[in-house]
C-alpha positions as CSV (number, residue, x, y, z in Angstrom):
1,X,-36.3,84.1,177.2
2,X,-38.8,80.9,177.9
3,X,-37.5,77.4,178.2
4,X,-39.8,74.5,178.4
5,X,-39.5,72.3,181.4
6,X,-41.5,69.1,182.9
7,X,-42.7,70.9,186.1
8,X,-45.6,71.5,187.5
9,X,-45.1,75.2,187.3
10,X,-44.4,75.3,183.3
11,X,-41.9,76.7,181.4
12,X,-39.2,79.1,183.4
13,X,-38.2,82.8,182.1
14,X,-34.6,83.7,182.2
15,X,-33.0,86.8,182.0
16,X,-29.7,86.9,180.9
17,X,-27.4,90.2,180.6
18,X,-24.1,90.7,178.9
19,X,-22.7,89.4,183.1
20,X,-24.8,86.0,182.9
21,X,-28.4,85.4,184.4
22,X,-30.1,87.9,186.3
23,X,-33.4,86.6,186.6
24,X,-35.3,83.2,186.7
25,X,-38.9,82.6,187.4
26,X,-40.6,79.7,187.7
27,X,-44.1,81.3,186.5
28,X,-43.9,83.4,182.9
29,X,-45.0,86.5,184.2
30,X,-42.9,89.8,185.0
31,X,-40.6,91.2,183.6
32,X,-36.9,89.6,183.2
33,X,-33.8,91.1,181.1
34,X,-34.1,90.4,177.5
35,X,-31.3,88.5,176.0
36,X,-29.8,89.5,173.0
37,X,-27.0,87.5,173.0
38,X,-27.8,83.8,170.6
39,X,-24.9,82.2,172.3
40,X,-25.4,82.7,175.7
41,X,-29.5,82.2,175.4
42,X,-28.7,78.9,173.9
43,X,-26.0,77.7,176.6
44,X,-28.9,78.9,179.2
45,X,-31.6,76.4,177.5
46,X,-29.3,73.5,176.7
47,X,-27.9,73.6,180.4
48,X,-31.6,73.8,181.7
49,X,-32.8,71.6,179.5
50,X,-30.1,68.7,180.7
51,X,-30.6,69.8,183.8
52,X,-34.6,68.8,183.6
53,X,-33.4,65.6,182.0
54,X,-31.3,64.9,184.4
55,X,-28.2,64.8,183.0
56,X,-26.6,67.9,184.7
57,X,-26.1,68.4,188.3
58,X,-25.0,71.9,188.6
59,X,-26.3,74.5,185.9
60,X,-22.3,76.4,185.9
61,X,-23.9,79.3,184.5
62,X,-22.3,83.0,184.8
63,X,-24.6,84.7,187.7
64,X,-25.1,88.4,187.6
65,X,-26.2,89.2,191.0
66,X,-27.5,92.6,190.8
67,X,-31.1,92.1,191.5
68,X,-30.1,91.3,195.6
69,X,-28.2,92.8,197.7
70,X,-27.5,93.7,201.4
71,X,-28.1,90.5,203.5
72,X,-30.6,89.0,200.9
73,X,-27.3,88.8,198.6
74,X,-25.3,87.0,201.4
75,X,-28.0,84.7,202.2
76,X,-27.9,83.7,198.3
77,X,-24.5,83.7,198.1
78,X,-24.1,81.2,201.4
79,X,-27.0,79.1,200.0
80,X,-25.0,78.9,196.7
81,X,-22.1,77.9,197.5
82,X,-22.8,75.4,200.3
83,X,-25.6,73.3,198.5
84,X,-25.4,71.3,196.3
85,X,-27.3,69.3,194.4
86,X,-28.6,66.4,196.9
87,X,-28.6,68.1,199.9
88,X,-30.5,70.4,201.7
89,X,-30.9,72.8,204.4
90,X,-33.1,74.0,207.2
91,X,-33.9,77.8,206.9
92,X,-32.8,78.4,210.5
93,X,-29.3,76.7,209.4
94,X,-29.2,78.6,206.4
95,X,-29.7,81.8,208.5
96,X,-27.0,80.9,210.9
97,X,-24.3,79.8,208.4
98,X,-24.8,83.1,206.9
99,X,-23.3,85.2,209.3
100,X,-26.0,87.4,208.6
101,X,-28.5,87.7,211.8
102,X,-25.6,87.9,214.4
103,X,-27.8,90.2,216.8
104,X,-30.5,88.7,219.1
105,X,-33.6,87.6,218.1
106,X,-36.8,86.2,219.5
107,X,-36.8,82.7,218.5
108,X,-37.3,81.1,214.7
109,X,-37.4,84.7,213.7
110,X,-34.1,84.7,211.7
111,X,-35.7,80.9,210.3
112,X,-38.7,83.0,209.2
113,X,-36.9,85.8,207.5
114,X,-34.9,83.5,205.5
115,X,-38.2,82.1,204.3
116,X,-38.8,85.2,203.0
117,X,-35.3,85.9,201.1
118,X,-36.1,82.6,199.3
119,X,-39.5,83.9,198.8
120,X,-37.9,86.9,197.1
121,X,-35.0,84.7,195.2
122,X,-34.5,86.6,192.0
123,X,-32.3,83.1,190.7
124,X,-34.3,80.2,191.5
125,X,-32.7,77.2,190.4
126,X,-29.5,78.6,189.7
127,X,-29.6,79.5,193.6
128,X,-31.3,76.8,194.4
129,X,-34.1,78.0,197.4
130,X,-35.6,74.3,196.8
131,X,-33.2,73.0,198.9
132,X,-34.0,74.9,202.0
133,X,-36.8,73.3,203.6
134,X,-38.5,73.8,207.0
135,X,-37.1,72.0,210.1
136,X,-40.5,69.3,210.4
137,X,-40.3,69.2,206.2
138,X,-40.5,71.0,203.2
139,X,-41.9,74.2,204.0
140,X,-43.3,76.5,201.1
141,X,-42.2,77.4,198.0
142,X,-44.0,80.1,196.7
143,X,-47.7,81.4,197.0
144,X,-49.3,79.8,193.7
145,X,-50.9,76.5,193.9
146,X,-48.1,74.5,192.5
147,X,-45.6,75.7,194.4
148,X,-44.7,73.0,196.7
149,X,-45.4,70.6,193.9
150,X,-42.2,72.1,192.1
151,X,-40.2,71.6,195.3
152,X,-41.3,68.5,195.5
153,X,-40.8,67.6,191.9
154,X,-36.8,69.3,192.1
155,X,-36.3,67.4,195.1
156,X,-36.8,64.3,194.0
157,X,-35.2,65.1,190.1
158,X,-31.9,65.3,192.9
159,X,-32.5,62.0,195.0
160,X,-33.9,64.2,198.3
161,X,-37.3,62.4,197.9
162,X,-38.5,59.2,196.9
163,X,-40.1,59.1,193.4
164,X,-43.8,58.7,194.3
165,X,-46.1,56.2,191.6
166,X,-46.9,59.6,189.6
167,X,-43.7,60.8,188.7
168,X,-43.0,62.7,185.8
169,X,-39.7,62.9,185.4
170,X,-36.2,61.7,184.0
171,X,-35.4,57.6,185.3
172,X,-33.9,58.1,188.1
């Protein structure tokens, strides 16, 4: 399912499944689970869409995990539960509250691979990789052009940044 949204990106897909939302994507293309459910596709757009408006903090939508696993799951799940909306995280402390990279490394190399998991974050928003950002700023934020613009734009919908002169979103 598509839902609208004011970011630089565009609307957002969503797949939901009969567990709650596999898939989010900030770029309609791919594919996601169909939902067939009315209920449940409309509780997905009016929480996203309050959300974007700046009336919700937290989406509290059902998460069906399925599409990570292995470490990539764990680093969700830490992210997940330990950020919320506000605050954020350096990849390297991110990989290090995860208990995931326990064995030697050379050095930024778990910081790195983190980068990667949120690259490959089957739930953005819902598991919010904005708020990881590099230790001298934001870091990335996927490889299309307005990638970084969407961080920047979520970041600031949650009081991490400063509304700059062009800002499109809710009054903060």
């Amino acid at each position: 399912m598509t839902v609208p949204t004011p970011l630089p990106s565009g609307p957002m897909r969503f797949g939901v499944t009969d567990r709650g939302v596999a898939a989010a994507g900030y770029v309609c293309d791919g594919p996601v689970p169909e939902c067939t459910d009315a209920r449940k596709a409309d509780l997905v757009r009016a929480r996203v869409g309050e959300y974007f408006a700046g009336g919700r903090r937290e989406l509290e939508l059902p998460i069906d995990w399925r599409l990570a696993s292995g470490p990539h799951l764990a680093v969700l799940r830490r992210l997940w539960a330990d950020v919320g909306w506000g605050r954020t995280i350096t990849y390297g402390e991110l990989a290090a509250r995860s208990g995931v990279f326990t064995e030697p490394s050379e050095p930024g190399a778990p910081a790195r691979t983190v980068g990667q998991m949120m690259g490959a974050n089957p739930l953005p928003l819902l598991v919010p990789c904005h708020r990881v950002v590099a230790a001298d700023g934001l870091g990335g934020f996927g490889g299309a052009w307005h990638g970084v613009e969407t961080k920047r734009w979520l970041l600031t919908l949650e009081g991490v940044l400063p509304p700059t002169l062009d800002w499109s979103g809710p009054e903060l």
